[in-house]
C-alpha positions as CSV (number, residue, x, y, z in Angstrom):
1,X,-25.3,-40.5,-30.4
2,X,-27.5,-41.4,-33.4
3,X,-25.0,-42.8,-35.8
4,X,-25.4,-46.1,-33.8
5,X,-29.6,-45.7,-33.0
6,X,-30.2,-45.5,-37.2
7,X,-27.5,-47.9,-38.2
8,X,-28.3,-50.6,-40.8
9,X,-27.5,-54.2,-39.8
10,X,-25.3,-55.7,-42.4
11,X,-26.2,-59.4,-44.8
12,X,-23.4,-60.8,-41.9
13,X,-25.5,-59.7,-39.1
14,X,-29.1,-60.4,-40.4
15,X,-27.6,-63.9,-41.2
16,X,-26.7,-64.2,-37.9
17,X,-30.1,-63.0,-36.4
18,X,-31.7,-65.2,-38.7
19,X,-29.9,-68.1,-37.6
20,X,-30.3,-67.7,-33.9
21,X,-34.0,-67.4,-34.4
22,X,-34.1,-70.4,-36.0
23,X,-32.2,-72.6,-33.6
24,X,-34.0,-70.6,-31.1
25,X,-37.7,-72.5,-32.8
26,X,-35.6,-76.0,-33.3
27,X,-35.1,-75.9,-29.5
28,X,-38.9,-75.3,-28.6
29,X,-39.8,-77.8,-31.3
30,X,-37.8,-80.6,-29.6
31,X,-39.8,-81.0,-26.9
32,X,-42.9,-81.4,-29.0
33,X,-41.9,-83.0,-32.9
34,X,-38.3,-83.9,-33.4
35,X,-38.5,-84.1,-37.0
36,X,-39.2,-80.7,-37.3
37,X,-36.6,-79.5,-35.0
38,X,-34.1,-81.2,-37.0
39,X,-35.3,-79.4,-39.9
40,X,-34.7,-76.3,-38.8
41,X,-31.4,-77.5,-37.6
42,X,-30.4,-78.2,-40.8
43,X,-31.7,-74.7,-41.9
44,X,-29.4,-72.7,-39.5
45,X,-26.2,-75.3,-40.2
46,X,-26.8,-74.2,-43.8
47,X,-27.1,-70.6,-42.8
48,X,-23.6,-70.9,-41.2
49,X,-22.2,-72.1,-44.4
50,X,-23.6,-68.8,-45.8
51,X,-22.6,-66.5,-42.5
52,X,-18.8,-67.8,-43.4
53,X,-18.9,-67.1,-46.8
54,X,-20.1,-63.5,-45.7
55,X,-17.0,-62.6,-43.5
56,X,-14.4,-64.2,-46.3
């Protein structure tokens, strides 16, 4: 019942959080300064690069 409640995310996983968080800002961003929603585009494309060197 705890083991799952106390269980520490793994580097895949925070990578993964990280990234949706950061397309989740590029997509409010849009609608208000494009150039910095492609920034942080770019940020979680990179972060993919990272999340697939994490699973190899």
């Amino acid at each position: 019942m705890f083991g799952k409640l106390f269980k520490s995310k793994s580097p895949k996983e925070k990578l993964i959080e990280k990234r949706r968080n950061l397309l989740n800002e590029a997509f409010k961003l849009s609608t208000v300064n494009r150039t910095e929603s492609d920034k942080k585009q770019a940020e979680a494309d990179a972060l993919l690069d990272e999340i697939d060197k994490a699973a190899s």
